[in-house]
RODO-2510 file (C-alpha; in nm, 4 decimals, decimal comma):
residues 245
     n   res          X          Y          Z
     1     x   -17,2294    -2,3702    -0,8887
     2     x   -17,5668    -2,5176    -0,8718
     3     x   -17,5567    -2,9164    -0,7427
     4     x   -17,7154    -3,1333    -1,0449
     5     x   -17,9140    -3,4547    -0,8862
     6     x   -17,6972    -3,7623    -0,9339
     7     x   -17,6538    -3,8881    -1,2598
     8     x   -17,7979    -3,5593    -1,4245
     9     x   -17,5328    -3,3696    -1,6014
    10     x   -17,5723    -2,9566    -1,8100
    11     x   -17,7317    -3,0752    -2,1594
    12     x   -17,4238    -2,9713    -2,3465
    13     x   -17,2165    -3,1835    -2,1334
    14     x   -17,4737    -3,4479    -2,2260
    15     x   -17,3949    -3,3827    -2,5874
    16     x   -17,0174    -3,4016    -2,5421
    17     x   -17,0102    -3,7082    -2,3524
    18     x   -17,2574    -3,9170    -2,6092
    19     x   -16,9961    -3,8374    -2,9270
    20     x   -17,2579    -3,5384    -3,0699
    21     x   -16,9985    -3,3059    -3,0485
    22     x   -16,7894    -3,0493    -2,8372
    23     x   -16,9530    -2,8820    -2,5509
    24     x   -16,8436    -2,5558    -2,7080
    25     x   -16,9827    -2,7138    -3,0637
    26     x   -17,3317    -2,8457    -2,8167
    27     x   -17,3977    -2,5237    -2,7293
    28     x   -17,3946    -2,3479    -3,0493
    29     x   -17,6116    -2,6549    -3,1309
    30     x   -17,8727    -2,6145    -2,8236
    31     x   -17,8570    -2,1925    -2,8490
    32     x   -17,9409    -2,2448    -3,2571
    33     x   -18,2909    -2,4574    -3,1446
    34     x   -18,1560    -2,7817    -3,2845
    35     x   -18,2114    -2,9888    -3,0041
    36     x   -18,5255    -3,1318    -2,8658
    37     x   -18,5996    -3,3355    -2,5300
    38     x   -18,8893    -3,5374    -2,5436
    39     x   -18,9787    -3,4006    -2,8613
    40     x   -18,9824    -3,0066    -2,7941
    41     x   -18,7277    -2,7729    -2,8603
    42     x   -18,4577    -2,6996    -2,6027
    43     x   -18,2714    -2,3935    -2,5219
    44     x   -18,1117    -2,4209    -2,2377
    45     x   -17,7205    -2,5352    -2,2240
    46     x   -17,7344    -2,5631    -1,8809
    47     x   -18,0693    -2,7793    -1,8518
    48     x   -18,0310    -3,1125    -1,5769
    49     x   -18,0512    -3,4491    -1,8051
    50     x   -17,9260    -3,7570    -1,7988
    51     x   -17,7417    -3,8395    -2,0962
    52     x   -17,7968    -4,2345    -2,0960
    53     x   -18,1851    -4,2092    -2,0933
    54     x   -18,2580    -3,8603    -2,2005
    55     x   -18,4997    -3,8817    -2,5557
    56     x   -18,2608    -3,6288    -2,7591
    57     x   -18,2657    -3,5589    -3,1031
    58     x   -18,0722    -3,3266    -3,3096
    59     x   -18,2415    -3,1642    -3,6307
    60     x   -18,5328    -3,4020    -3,5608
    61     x   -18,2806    -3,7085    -3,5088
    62     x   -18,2626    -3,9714    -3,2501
    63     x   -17,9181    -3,8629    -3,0611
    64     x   -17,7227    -4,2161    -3,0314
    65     x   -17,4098    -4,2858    -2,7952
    66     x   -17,1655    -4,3223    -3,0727
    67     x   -16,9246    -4,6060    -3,0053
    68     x   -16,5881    -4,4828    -2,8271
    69     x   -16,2981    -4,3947    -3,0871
    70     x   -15,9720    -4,5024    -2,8201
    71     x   -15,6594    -4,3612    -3,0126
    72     x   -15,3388    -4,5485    -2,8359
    73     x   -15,0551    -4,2900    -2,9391
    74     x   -14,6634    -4,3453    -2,8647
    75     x   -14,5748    -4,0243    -2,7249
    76     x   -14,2367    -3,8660    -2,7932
    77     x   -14,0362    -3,6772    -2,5855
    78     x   -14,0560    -3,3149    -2,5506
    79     x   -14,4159    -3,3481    -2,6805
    80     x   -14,7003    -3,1610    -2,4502
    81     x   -15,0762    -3,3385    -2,3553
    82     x   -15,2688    -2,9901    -2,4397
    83     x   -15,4593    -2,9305    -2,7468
    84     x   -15,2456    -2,5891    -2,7973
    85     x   -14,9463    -2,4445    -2,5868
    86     x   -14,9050    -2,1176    -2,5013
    87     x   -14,5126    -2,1609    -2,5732
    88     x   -14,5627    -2,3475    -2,9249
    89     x   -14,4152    -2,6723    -2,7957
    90     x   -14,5346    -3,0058    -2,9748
    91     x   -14,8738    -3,1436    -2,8882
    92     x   -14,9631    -3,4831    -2,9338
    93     x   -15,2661    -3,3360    -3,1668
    94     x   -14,9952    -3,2275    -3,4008
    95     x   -14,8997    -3,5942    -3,4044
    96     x   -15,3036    -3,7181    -3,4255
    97     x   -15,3443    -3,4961    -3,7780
    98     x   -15,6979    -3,2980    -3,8475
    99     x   -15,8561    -3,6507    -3,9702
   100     x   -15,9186    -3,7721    -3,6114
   101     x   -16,2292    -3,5720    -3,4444
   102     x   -16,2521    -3,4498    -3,1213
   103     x   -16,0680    -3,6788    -2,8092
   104     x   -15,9845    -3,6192    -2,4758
   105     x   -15,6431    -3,7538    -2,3151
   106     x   -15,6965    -4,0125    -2,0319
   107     x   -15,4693    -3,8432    -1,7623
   108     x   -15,1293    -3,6919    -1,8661
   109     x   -14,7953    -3,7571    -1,9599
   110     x   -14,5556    -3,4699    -1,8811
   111     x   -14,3113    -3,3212    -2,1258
   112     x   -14,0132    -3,5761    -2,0710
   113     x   -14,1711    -3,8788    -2,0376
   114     x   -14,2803    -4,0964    -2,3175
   115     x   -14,4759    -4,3482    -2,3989
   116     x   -14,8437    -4,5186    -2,4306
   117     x   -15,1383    -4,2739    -2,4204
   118     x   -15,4716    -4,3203    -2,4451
   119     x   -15,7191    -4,0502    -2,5511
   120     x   -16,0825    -4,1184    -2,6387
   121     x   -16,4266    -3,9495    -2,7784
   122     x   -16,5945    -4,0739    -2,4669
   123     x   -16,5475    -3,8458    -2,1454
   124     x   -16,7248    -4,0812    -1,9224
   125     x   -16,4685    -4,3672    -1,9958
   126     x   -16,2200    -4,1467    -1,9744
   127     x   -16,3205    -4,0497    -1,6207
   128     x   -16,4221    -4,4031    -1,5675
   129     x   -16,0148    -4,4627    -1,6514
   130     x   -15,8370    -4,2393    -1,4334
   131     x   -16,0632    -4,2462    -1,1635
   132     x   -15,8258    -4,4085    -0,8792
   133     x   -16,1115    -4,6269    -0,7229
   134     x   -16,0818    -4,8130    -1,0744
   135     x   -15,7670    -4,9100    -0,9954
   136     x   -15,6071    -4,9922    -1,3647
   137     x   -15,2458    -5,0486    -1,3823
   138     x   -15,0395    -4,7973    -1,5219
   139     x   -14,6746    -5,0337    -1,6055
   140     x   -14,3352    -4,8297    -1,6647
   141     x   -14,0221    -4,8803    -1,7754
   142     x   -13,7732    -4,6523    -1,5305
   143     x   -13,4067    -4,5501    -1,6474
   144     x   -13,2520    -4,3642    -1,2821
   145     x   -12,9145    -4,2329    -1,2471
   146     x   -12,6642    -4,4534    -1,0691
   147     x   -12,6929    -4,8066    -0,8403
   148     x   -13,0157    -4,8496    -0,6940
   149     x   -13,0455    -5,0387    -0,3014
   150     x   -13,0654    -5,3909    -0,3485
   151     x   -13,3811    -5,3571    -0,2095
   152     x   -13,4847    -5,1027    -0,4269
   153     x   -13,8277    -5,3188    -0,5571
   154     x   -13,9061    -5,3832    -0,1700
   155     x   -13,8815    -5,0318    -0,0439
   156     x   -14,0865    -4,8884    -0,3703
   157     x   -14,3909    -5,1878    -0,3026
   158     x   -14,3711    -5,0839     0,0515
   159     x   -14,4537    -4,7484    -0,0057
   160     x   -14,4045    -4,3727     0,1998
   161     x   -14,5298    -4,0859     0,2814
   162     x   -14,4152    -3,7486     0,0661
   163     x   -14,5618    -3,4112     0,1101
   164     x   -14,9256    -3,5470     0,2827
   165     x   -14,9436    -3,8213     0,0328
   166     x   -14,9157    -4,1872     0,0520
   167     x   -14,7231    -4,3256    -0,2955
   168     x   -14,6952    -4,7009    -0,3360
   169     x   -14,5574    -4,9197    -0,6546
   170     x   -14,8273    -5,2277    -0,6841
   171     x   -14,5705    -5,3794    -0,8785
   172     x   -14,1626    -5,3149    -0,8869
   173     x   -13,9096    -5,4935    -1,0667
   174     x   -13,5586    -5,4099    -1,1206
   175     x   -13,4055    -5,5618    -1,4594
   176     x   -13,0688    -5,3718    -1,4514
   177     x   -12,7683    -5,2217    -1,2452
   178     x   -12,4851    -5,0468    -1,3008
   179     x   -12,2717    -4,7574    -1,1300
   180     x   -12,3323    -4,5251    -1,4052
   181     x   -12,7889    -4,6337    -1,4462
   182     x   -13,0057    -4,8601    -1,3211
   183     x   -13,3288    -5,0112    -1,4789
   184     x   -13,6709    -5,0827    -1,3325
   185     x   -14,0572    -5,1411    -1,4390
   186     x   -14,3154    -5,0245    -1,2311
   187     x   -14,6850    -5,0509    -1,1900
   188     x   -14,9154    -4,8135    -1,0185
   189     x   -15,2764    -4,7984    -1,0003
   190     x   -15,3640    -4,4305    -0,8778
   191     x   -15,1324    -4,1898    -1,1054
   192     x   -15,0320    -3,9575    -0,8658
   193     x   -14,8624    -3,6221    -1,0089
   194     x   -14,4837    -3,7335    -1,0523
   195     x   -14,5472    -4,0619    -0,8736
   196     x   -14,2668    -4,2069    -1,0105
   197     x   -14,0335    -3,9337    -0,9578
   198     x   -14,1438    -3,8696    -0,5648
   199     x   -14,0717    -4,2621    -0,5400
   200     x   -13,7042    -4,2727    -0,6898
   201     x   -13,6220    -3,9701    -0,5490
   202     x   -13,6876    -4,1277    -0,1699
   203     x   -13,4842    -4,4173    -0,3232
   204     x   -13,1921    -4,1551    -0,3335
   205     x   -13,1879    -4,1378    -0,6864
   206     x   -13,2919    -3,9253    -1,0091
   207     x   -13,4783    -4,0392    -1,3087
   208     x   -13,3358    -3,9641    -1,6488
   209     x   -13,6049    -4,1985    -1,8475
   210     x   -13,9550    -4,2252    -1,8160
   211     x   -14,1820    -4,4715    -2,0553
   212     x   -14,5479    -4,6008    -2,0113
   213     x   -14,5656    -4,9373    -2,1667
   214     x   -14,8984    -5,0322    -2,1160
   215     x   -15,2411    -4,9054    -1,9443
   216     x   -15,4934    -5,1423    -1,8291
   217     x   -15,4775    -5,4561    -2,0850
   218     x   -15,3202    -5,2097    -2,3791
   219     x   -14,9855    -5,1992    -2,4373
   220     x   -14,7333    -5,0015    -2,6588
   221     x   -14,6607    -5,3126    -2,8685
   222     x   -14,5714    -5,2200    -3,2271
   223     x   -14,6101    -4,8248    -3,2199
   224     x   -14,2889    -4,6488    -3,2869
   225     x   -14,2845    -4,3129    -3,0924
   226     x   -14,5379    -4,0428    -3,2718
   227     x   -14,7534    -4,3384    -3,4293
   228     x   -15,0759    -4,4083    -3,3195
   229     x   -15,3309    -4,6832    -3,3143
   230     x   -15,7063    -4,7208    -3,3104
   231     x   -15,8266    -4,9394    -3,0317
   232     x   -16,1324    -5,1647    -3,1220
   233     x   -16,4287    -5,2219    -2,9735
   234     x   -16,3321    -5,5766    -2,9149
   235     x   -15,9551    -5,4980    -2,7614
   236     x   -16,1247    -5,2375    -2,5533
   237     x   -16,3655    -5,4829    -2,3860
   238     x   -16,0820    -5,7402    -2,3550
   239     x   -15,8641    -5,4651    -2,2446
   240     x   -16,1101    -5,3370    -1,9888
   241     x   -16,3418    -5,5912    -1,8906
   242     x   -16,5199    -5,3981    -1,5676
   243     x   -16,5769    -5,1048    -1,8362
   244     x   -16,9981    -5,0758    -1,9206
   245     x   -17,0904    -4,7442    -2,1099
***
């Protein structure tokens, strides 16, 4: 794959990420002689610009960033973060309906566990998001089978090593106890695959319940589980004040 210059990114990739449209739907734009760079025709998919200061126009239009559309959904259980499964689970665009337009999830949230996600139109605040050098926290509440260590919060901030990687709460709380479940809330800030699981499961226990309660500044407040919320422009820049576009 040929190395872009920084910055630069395939022009139907540039299309995706300003809100124009799918880079399946950019193509057929860019292939059809709809696009123009600079004021001459383009048809090259796979042509080096850079999407923030490239002069693009579609059908003889200025292109424009479109604002971000964040969608906060409550994800159910037993629902899948894919646009379509192969086994004809639930998705969580079954949930979204056909009126919402093309978003991308920000990270994943595996079958069982439930909770606050965030998708959005904007793939460079998505990546912006997840990336771990951001360092957003993620905050959980945790259900595990059986009595935790009384110093079960001490031992998860303190962190370990599990299968070449380091896994760390920033953040650990336990709110309940009890020989048959215990309760905790977490916060990470990297979103490791299964964090939360690797960590319990070094604590010598199993988790039966997993729910993401908020991400960054948004939180699941007032969504029951399948509902979903726009985010505004406003929440999003209190939510993520580092964030520029």
């Amino acid at each position: 794959m040929k190395r872009l210059p920084l910055g630069h990114v395939p022009l139907e990739r540039a299309l995706s990420k300003l809100g124009v449209a799918t880079r399946t739907e950019a193509r057929a734009l860019i292939l059809a002689g709809r696009i123009a760079l600079g004021g001459r025709t383009v048809t090259d998919p796979e042509l080096a610009v850079v999407p923030e200061t490239a002069p693009l126009t579609l059908d003889g239009r200025p292109v424009v960033a479109a604002p971000p559309l964040v969608i906060a959904l409550h994800k159910p259980r037993s629902t899948v973060t894919t646009r379509r499964d192969p086994q004809g689970r639930p998705t969580v665009y079954d949930l979204l309906g056909p009126e919402v337009g093309h978003v991308v999830p920000v990270g994943r949230l595996d079958f069982a566990t439930t909770g606050l996600l965030l998708l959005t139109s904007d793939t460079r605040l998505a990546d912006w998001l997840t990336d771990p050098r951001t360092g957003l926290p993620r905050s959980y509440v945790v259900t595990v089978r059986g009595r935790v260590p009384d110093d079960a919060a001490e031992r998860l901030c303190r962190g370990l090593q599990d299968d070449g990687e380091w896994l760390q709460a920033s953040a650990a709380e336990v709110r309940k106890v009890s020989g048959r479940e215990s309760t905790l809330v977490l916060t990470l800030t990297e979103g490791k695959n299964r964090e939360i699981r690797r960590l319990c499961a070094a604590l010598g226990t199993e988790v039966s319940k997993l729910k993401r309660v908020g991400y960054g500044g948004v939180t699941l407040d007032g969504l029951a589980p399948g509902q979903w919320r726009e985010v505004t422009p406003d929440e999003l820049k209190l939510a993520f004040p580092a964030w520029r576009r």
